[in-house]
N, C-alpha and C positions, 0 to 999 in steps of 0.2 A: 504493500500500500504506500510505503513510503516513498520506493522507488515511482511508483506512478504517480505520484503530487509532487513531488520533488524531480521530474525530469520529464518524463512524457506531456503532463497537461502542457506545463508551461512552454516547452517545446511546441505542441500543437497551437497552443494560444498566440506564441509567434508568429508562426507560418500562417495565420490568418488572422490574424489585427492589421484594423486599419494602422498604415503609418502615418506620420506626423508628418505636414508639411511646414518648412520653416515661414516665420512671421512675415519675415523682412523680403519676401521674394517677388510682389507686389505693392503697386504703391499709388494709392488714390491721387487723381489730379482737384486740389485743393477750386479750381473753376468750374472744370465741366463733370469731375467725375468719372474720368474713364481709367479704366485701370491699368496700371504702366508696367511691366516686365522689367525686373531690374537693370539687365541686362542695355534692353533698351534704351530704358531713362538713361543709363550710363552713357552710353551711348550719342547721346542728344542733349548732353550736359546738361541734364534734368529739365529738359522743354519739353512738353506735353506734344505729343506727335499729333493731335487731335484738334488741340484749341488753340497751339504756340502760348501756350501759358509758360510763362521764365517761372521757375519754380525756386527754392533756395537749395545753393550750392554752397559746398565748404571749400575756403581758402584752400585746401588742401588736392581737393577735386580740380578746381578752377585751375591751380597750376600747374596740375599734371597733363589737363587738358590742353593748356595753354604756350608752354614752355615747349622747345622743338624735344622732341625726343622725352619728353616729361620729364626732363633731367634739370634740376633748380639746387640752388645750395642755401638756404635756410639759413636766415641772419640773427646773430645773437642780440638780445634785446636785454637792455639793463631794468633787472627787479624792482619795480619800486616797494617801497615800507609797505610791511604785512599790516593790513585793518588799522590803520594810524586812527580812526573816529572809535574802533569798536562799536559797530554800528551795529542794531538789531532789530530786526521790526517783528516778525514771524517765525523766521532762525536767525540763527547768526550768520555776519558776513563770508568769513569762511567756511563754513556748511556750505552757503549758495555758492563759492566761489570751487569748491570739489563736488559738487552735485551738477557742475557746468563741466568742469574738465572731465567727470566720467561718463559726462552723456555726448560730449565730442571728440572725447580722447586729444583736446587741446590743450596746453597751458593756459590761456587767455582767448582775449577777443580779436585777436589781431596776427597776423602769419605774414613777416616781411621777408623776400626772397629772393636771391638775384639769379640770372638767365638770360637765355636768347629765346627771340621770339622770330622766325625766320630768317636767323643770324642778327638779329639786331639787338645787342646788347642793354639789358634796361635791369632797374631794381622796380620791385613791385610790392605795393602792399595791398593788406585785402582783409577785409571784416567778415566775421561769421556772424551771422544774426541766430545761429543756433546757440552762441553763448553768450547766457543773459541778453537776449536780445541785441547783442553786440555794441553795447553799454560803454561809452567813451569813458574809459577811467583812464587814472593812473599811468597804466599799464600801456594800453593804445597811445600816450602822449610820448610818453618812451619811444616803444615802435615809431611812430611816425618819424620821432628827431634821429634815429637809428639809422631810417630808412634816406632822409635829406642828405645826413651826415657822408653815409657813405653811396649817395650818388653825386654829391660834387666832389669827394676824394678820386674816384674812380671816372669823374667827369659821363657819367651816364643817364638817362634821363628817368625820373621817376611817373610811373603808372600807380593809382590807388583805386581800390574798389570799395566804395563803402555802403553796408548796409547796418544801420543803426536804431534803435527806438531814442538814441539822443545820449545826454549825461546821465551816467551811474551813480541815483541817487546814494547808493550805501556810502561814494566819495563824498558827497557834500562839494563845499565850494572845492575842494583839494580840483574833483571830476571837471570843474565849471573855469578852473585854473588851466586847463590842456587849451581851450580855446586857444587863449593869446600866446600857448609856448608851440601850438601846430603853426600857429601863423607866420610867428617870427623864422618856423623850420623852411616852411615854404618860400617866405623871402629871401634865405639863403639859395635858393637853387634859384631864384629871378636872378638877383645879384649873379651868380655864377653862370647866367644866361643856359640854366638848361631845362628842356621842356618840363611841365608838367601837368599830365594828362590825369583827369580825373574820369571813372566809368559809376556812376551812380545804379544802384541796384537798388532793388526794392524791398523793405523800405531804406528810405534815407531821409531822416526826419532832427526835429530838435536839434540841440546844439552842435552837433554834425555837421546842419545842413547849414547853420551860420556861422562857419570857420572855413575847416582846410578843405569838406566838400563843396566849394561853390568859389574855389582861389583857382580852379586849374587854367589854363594856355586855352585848353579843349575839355570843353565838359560835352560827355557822353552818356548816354544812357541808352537802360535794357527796355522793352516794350512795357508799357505796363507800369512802370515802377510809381511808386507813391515818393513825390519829392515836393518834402514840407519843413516848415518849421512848426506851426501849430495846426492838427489834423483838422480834416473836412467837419465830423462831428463838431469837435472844438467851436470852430468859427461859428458854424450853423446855429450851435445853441449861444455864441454869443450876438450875432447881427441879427438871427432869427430870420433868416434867409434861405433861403433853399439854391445852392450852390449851383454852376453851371455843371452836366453832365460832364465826368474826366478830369473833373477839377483836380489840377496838383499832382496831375496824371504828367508823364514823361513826353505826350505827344500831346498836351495842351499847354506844359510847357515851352515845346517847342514850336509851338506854334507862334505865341508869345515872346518871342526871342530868349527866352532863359538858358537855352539848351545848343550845342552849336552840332548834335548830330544824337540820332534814336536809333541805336544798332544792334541786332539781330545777335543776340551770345554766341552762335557758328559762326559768327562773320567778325567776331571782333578781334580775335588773331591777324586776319590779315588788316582789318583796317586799322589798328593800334600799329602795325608795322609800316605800315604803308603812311602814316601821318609823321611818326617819329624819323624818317627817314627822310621826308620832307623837312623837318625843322630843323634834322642836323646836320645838312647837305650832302647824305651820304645817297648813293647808287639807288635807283629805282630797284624796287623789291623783285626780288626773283623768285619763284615760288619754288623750281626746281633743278635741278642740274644734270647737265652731260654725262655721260657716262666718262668714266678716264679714259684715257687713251691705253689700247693696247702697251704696255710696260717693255712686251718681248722687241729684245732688240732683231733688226733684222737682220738677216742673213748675208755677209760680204763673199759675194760671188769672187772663185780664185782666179788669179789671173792664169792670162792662157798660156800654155804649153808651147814656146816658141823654136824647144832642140830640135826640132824637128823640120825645121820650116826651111827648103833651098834658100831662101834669099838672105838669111841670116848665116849662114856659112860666109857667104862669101864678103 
């Protein structure tokens, strides 16, 4: 008996239980609802195949995508002070700040990293909105002066992606201080005369959106994106107005002059290359190249056999 409970059932119980499929292998599109194959979405750097919905992308994704060969070198960023406020609302500061890094396997809000982009040499940074909503502290004021720093050492141009809900109230004024220390980073690369290209992603709001996201050369944006400082809600219940349809949307922005280009997330590899290539008077972009030349040398025909020849005797 024991033998059959102890090896047979559960053996047969095996060979016909359903299996489990995994969580994560599907993935609702947050617009229209259709469901995405992760593969896919991978694929389509998480753009809905269905609606063109820009969905949200991690810094880490975006650069793999985006870097030639996904090959990027990840720049070190200086710590700032741990919870300097001791702030706590609901939990504590650091509880939310390891309940962020273990649901994106990040350090922080911000992933700065230099590369080429079709051979075109740039430093990049880029916000996850997956942590803490990608929460301007501290930490992102760092990164950014990291990121200016070492592209006027390297004389290369800086690209940012920002998607933010604004300042990380847990910093207090400390968060509302990055403002004016993004600013003065950015005017170091004007001063240095080297480009900088801003890509606005959705959302890009609050104090974000009234600093280093709205300083670039070229500001760009994804379809779609919410680009504000105070949301639609917000206004509506302050003026008690019912806003234009699109409002604060990326294509009524541009409409509006705010925006100097609404670019396709497939298509902004080549057109971030094709812009900074322009600014820096380097060679029109080549997307691909020649084959090498055959290496093998050729072959030296010997010379000819002349012992033999009457006219050379004599």
């Amino acid at each position: 008996m024991n033998w059959i409970s102890n090896y047979v059932r559960p053996k047969i119980n095996s060979l016909f239980s359903r299996r489990e499929i995994p969580e994560n292998l599907w993935t609702k599109c947050d617009e229209c609802g259709t469901m995405l194959f992760h593969r896919e979405l991978s694929d389509s750097q998480n753009v809905c195949s269905n609606c063109n919905n820009h969905m949200h992308i991690a810094p880490r994704d975006r650069f793999l995508a985006m870097f030639d060969g996904g090959i990027f070198t990840e720049l070190e960023v200086p710590a700032p002070a741990h919870d300097p406020l001791q702030f706590r609302d609901q939990k504590k500061y650091p509880d939310r700040l390891k309940a962020a890094q273990k649901a994106t396997f990040e350090n922080e809000a911000m992933l700065v990293a230099e590369g080429e982009i079709y051979r075109t040499p740039i430093i990049a940074a880029a916000q996850d909105f997956g942590f803490m909503a990608g929460s301007m502290g501290m930490y992102v004021g760092n990164a950014i002066i990291a990121a200016a720093e070492r592209a006027v050492a390297t004389r290369k141009p800086l690209v940012l992606f920002s998607a933010a809900g604004g300042a990380r109230m847990q910093e207090g004024i400390l968060s509302l201080m990055q403002m004016p220390r993004t600013t003065v980073a950015i005017q170091m690369l004007k001063e240095a005369n080297l480009p900088y290209i801003v890509v606005l992603t959705h959302p890009t709001t609050g104090g974000v959106t009234a600093s280093y996201a709205m300083l670039g050369d070229v500001q760009i944006a994804e379809p779609g994106a919410l680009i504000c400082f105070a949301g639609p809600r917000v206004i509506e219940q302050t003026i008690r107005e019912t806003l234009p349809e699109g409002f604060q949307r990326a294509e009524y922005l541009l409409e509006h002059g705010m925006l100097d280009r609404v670019t396709h997330r497939q298509q902004l590899k080549e057109e971030l290359a094709t812009i900074i290539r322009m600014l820096t008077g380097l060679p029109a972009l080549v997307k691909g190249d020649l084959p090498k030349p055959d290496e093998t040398p050729m072959p030296v025909p010997a010379p000819a056999d002349t012992s033999s020849d009457p006219a050379s005797k004599t």
